[in-house]
C-alpha positions as CSV (number, residue, x, y, z in Angstrom):
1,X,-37.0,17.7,-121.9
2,X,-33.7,17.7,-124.6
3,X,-36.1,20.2,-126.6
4,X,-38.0,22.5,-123.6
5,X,-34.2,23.2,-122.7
6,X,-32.5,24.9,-125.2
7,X,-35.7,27.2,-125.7
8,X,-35.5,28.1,-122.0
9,X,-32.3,29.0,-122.0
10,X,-32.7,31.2,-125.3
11,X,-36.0,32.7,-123.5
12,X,-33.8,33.3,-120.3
13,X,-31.1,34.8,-122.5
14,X,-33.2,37.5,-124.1
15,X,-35.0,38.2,-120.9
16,X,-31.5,39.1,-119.6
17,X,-30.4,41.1,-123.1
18,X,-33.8,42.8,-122.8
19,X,-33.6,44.0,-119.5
20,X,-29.8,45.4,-120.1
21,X,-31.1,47.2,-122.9
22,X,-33.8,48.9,-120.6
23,X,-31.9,49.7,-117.9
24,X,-29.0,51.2,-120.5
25,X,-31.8,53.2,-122.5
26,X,-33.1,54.9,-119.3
27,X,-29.5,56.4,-118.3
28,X,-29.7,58.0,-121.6
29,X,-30.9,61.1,-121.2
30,X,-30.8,64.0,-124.3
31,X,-31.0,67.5,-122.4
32,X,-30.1,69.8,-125.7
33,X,-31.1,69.0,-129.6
34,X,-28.9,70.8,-132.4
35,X,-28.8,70.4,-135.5
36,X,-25.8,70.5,-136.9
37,X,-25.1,71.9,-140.9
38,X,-22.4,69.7,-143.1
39,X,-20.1,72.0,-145.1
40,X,-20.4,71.0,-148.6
41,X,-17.3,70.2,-149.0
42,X,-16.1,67.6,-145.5
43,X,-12.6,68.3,-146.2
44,X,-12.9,72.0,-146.1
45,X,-13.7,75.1,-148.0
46,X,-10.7,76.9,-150.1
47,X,-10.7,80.5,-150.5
48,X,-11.4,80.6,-154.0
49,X,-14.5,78.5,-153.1
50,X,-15.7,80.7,-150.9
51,X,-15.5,83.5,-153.3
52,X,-16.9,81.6,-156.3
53,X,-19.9,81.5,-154.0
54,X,-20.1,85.2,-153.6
55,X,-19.5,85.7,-156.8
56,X,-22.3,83.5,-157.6
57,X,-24.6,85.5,-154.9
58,X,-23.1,88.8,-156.6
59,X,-24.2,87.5,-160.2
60,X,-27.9,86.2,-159.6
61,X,-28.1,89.9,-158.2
62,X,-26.8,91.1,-161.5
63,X,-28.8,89.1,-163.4
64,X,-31.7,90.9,-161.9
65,X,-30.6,94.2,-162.9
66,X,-30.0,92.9,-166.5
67,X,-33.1,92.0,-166.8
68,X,-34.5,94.8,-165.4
69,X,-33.0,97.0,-167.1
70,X,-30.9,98.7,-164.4
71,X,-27.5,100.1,-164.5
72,X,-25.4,96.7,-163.5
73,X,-23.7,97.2,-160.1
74,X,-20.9,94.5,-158.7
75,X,-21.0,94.3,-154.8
76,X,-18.0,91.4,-155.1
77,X,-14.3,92.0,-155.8
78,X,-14.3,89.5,-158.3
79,X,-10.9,90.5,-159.1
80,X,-9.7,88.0,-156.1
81,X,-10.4,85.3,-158.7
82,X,-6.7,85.5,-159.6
83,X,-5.3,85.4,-156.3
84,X,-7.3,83.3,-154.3
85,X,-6.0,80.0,-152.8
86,X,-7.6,77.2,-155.0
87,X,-8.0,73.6,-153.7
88,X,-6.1,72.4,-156.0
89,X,-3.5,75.3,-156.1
90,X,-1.4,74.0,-159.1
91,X,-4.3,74.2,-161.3
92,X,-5.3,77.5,-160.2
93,X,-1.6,79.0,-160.8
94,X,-1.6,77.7,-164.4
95,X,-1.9,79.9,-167.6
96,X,-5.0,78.5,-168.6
97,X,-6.9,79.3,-165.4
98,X,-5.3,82.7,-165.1
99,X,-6.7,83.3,-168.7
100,X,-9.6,82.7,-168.0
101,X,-10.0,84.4,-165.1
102,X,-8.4,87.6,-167.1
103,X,-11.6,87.0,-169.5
104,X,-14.1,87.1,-166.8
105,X,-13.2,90.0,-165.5
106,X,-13.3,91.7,-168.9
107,X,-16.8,90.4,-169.3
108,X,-17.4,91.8,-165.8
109,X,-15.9,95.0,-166.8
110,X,-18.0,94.9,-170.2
111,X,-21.1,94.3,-168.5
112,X,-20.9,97.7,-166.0
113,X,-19.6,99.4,-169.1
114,X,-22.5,98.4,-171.7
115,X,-25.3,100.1,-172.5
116,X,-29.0,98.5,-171.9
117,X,-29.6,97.7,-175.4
118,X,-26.4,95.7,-175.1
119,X,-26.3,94.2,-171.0
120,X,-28.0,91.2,-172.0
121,X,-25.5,90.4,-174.5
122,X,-22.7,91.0,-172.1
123,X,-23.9,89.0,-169.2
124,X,-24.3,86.0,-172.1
125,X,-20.5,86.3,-172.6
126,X,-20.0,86.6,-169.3
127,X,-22.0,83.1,-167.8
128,X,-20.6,81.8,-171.2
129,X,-17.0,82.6,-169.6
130,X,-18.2,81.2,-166.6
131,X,-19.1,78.1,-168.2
132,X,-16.0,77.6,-169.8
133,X,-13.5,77.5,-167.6
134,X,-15.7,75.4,-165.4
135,X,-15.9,72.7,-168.4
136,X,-11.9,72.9,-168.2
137,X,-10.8,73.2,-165.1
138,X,-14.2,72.0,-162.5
139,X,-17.0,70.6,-164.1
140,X,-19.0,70.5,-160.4
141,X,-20.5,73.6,-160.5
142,X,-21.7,73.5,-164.4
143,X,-25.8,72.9,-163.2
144,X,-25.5,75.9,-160.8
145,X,-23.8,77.8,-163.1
146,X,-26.7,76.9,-165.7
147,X,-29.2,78.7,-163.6
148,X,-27.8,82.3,-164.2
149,X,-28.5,82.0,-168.1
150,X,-30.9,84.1,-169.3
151,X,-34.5,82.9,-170.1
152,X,-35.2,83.2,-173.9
């Protein structure tokens, strides 16, 4: 009998637990799905990461034309690079970034200025640029960036 009792009370026990799970489970009721997109960054999107994602839209467009051979059109003000609020502000109000951000917009401004025989060469530069000031200043976007090259 010391044996059978400890067994019934466990039996009784989860008989209880079970039946308070039930009775929990069929006051749930789900009346509307969603579903719900993360950002890609939790804490928040700056403004220049919003805009290096245009930009990014803007040169997989250009890219097209290059290889196309189309007069190269920019649909972006790209020129925002400078002024943009970075998430890490300090860095983007350095020499170094604002340098670099000069030299893209030069290769930007090379690139709607070249001829045919020479647009492939200066959207090279220009993902070269790209690629960078990533290495220096945020390495994150380096395999995205990758995708604009060129095929050879």
């Amino acid at each position: 009998m010391h044996k059978v009792l400890p067994i019934f009370i466990s039996l009784i026990f989860t008989v209880i637990v079970l039946q308070a799970c039930q009775e929990v489970s069929d006051q749930v009721v789900v009346t509307e799905q969603k579903v719900v997109t993360k950002p890609l960054n939790p804490n928040g999107d700056s403004e220049l990461a919003l805009l290096m994602r245009k930009m990014f839209a803007d040169v997989e467009r250009i890219k097209e034309q290059v290889q196309n051979g189309e007069a190269v059109t920019v649909k972006v003000d790209h020129k925002k690079i400078l002024s943009a609020h970075a998430t890490e502000p300090a860095k983007a109000a350095s020499p170094e970034f604002k340098t670099w951000g000069t030299a893209y917009l030069k290769g930007i401004e090379t690139l709607i200025n070249s001829s045919p025989e020479n647009a492939e060469f200066a959207y090279t530069s220009l993902i070269s640029s790209c690629m960078n000031c990533h290495q220096a200043f945020c390495p994150g976007p380096i395999v995205r960036i990758k995708k604009l090259t060129l095929p050879k």
